[in-house]
N, C-alpha and C positions, 0 to 999 in steps of 0.2 A: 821536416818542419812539424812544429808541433800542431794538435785540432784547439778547435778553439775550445776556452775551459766554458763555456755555456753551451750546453745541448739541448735538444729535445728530451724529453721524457715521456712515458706511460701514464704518469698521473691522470686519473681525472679530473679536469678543472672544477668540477663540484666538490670533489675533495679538497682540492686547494680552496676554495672560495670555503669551504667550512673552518679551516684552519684559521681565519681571518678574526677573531676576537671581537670587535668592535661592532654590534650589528648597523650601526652608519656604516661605517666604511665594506663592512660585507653588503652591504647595499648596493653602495658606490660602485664598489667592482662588477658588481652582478649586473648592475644597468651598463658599467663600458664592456662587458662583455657581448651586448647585443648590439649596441652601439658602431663595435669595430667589425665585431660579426656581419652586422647586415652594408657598412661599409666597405668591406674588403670582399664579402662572401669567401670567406674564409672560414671554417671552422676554427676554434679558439685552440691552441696545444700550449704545456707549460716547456717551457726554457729555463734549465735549470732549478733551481729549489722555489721561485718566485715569480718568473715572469711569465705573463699569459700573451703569447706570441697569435700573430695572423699573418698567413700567407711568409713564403721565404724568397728570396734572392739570392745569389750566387753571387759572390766578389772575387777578384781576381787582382789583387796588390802588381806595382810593379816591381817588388823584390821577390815576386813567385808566389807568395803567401796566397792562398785561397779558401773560402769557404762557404759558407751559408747562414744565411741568418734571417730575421724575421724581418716583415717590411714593416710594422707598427705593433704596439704592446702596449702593456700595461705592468707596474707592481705597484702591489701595497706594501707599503714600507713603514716604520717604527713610526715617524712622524707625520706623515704624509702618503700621495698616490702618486708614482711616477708615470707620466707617458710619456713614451717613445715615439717623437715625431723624426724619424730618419733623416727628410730631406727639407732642408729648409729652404724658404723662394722667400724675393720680395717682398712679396704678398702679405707673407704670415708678419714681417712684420707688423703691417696693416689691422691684421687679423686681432693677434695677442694685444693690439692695444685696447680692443674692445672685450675681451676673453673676461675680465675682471682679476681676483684675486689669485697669484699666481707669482711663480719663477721659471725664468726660462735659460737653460744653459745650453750645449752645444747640440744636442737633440734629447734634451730629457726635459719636458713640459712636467712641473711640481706644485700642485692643491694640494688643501686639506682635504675639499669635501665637495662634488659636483653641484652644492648650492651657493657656493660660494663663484662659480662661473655661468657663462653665460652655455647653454648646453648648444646650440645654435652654430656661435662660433666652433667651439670646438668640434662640432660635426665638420664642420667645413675646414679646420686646420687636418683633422684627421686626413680627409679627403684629398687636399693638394698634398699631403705630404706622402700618401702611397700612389694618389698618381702621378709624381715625382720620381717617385722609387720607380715604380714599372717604366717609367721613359726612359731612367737611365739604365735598367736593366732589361731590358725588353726579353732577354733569353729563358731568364730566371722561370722556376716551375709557377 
């Protein structure tokens, strides 16, 4: 079976965050980097060419398929910041109604610019949605 096509990487995420063109949005990033940091206590690591990953989990498909992955992230992307809220509850719908300017798809939370939300909620969407992760993964590193 194949590994999954996103991995960990060696990058420094200071290097990455220089790579960021925009200095709003290198901004942006550099505040959810402390943000999910002191959320997870996780140190930040990149995933693949773009995403800044915290804390992993271990999955285990029932067709055998296995691997690892991060419990929350972030990318800066062409138009927007993406975060990765893994697991979704009830709740967040509650939550996102208060979040402000935004899109929300199957687990990828989509701003422009963290003055466009409310910084509050999303500490707390951050929050249920890795302590979400860790209840369904409880093994995971």
């Amino acid at each position: 079976m194949a590994d999954n096509k996103t991995q960990t990487t060696e990058m420094a995420i200071e290097d990455y965050l220089a790579t960021i063109e925009d200095p709003q949005r290198r901004q942006d990033c550099t505040s959810l980097v402390s943000i999910m940091a002191e959320i997870t206590n996780e140190p930040p690591v990149l995933w693949g060419t773009s995403i800044v990953g915290f804390g992993t989990y271990h999955y285990k498909y029932e067709s055998g398929r296995e691997g690892d992955f991060m419990i929350t992230g972030f990318a800066s992307r062409a138009r927007d910041i993406s975060i990765y809220l893994m697991a979704s509850t009830d709740a967040q719908a509650n939550l996102l109604a208060k979040l402000g300017k935004h899109k929300m798809g199957r687990a990828c939370l989509t701003i422009k610019r963290l003055s466009d939300i409310d910084l509050t909620v999303l500490r707390e969407l951050i929050t249920q949605s890795v302590g979400e992760m860790k209840r369904r993964y409880p093994d995971s590193p």
